[in-house]
SELO-975275 format. One record per residue (C-alpha): x, y, z. Coordinates in steps of 0.5 Angstrom, whole numbers, padded with zeros to 4 digits, always signed. Example, Ala and Ser with C-alpha at 12.3 -4.5 7.8 and 13.67 -1.06 7.14 Angstrom:
SELO-975275
+0025-0009+0016/+0027-0002+0014/
//
This chain:
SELO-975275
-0172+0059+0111/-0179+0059+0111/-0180+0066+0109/-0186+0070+0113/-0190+0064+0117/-0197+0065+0119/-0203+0061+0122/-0209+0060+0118/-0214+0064+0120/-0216+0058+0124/-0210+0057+0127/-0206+0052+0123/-0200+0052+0118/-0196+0047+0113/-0189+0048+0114/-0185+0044+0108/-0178+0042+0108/-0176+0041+0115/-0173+0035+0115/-0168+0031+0111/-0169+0025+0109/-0163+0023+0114/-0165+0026+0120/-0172+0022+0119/-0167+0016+0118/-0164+0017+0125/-0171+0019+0128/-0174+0013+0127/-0168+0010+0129/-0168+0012+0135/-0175+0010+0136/-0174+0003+0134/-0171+0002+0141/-0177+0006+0145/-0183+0003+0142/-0185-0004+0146/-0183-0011+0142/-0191-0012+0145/-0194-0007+0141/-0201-0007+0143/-0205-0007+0136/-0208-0001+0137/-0203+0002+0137/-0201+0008+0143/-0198+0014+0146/-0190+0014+0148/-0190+0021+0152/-0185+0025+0153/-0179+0022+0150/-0174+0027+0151/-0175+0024+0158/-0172+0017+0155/-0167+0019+0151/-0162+0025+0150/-0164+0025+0142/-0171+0027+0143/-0169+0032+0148/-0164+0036+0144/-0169+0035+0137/-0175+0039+0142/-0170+0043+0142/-0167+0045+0135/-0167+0052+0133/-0171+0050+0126/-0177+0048+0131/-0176+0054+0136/-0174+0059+0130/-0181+0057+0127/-0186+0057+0134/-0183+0064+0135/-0185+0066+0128/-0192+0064+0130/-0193+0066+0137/-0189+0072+0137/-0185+0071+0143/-0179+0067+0145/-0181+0060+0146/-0178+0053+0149/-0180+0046+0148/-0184+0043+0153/-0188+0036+0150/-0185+0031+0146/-0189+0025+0145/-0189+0019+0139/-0196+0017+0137/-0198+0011+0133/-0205+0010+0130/-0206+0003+0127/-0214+0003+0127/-0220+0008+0127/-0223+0008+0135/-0231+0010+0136/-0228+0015+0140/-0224+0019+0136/-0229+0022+0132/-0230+0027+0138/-0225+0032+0138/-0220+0036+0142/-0216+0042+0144/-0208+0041+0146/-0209+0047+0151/-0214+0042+0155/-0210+0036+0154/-0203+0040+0157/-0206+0046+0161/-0202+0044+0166/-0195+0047+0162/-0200+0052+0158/-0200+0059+0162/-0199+0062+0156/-0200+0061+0148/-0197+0055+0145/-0197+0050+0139/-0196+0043+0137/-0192+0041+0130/-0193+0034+0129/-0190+0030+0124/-0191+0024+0120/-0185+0019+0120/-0188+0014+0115/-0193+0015+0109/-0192+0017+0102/-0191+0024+0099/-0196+0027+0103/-0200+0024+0110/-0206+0026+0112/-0206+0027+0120/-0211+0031+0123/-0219+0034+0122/-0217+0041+0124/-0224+0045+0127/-0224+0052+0121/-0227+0057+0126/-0223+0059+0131/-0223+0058+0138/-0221+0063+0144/-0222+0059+0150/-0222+0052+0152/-0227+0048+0151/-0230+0043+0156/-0228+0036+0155/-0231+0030+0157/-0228+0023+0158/-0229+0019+0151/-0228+0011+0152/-0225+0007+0146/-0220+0014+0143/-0213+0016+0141/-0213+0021+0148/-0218+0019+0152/-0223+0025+0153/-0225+0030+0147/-0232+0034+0146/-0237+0034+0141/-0236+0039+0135/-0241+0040+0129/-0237+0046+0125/-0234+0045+0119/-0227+0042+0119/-0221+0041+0114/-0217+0035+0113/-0210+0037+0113/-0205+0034+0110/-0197+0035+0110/-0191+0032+0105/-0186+0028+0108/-0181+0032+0112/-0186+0037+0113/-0190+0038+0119/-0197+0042+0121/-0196+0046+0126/-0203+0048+0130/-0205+0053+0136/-0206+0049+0142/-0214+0052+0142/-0215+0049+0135/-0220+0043+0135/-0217+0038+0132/-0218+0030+0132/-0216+0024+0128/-0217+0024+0120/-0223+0020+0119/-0221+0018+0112/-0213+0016+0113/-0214+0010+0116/-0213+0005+0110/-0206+0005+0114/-0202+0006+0120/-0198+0013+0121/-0193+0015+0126/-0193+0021+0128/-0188+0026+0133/-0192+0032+0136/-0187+0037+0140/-0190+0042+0144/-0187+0049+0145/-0190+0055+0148/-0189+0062+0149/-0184+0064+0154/-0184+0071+0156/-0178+0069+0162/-0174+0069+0155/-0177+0073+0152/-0174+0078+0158/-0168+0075+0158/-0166+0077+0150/-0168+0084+0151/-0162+0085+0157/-0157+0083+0152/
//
């Protein structure tokens, strides 16, 4: 379906073409009934939606989104995160960056990645500054005031701007660096970032089929 998929060199890559129209449609149906009637204007984090809803769980789960991430991290894997993030407007503290392997190193015993895809915006969405060098270990991270995440860590390397067409998703290693796009806040976006890692318990389970 998306022939030979590969990370970056840094460790990121643009996947087109993964939704329909229709299932975007049902999504943020589904949503509707999950998000606060007081959203804060700020915006925020809806954690782990396939908890709160039997949609989620099984999108999490999609054979596309498992296909895709064992193409990438070279194992069977599972779905272990799936969460709702709604941006509204540029904090102080989001210019420092973060690595999701800290974030959920709880889950994160092996390699892991998030595909996070935008639910509204134009042809294409701008999402995420995604670090260029790539990173081997977890960064030390610090208690960031006034951010998306609430902690992150200074870094002065050089970054693109990653942008995916609607439909589409980035999906990116779970060492990468990334944080908010600086420069996409002229309006709101909605993104939903599912988290899947390596599994090698699954991994040993097809090899006795």
């Amino acid at each position: 379906m998306h022939g030979e998929l590969a990370f970056s060199s840094a460790g990121y890559a643009i996947v087109e073409n993964v939704w329909t129209p229709s299932l975007l449609r049902s999504i943020n149906a589904e949503l509707s009934g999950l998000i606060p009637v007081e959203e804060p204007s700020l915006g925020g984090v809806i954690e782990e939606l396939d908890i709160k809803s039997d949609f989620f769980f099984d999108l999490a789960r999609d054979k596309i989104l498992l296909d895709l991430s064992e193409a990438l991290l070279g194992m069977a894997t599972i779905a272990i995160h799936i969460k709702l993030v709604r941006r509204r407007v540029l904090r102080a503290g989001d210019k420092w960056f973060r690595q999701n392997q800290y974030l959920h190193q709880e889950h994160f015993g092996h390699d892991a990645l998030s595909f996070t895809f935008p639910l509204v915006g134009d042809d294409r969405t701008f999402i995420n500054d995604y670090a260029i060098e790539r990173h081997s270990r977890v960064v030390e991270h610090e208690p960031v005031d006034d951010s998306e995440l609430g902690v992150g860590f200074q870094y002065a390397g050089p970054f693109i701007a990653a942008y995916v067409p609607t439909g589409g998703c980035i999906a990116h290693h779970s060492l990468l660096p990334y944080r908010p796009n600086i420069g996409s806040f002229s309006d709101y976006g909605d993104f939903l970032v599912i988290n899947h890692r390596q599994s090698p318990y699954r991994a040993q389970l097809r090899s006795l089929e």
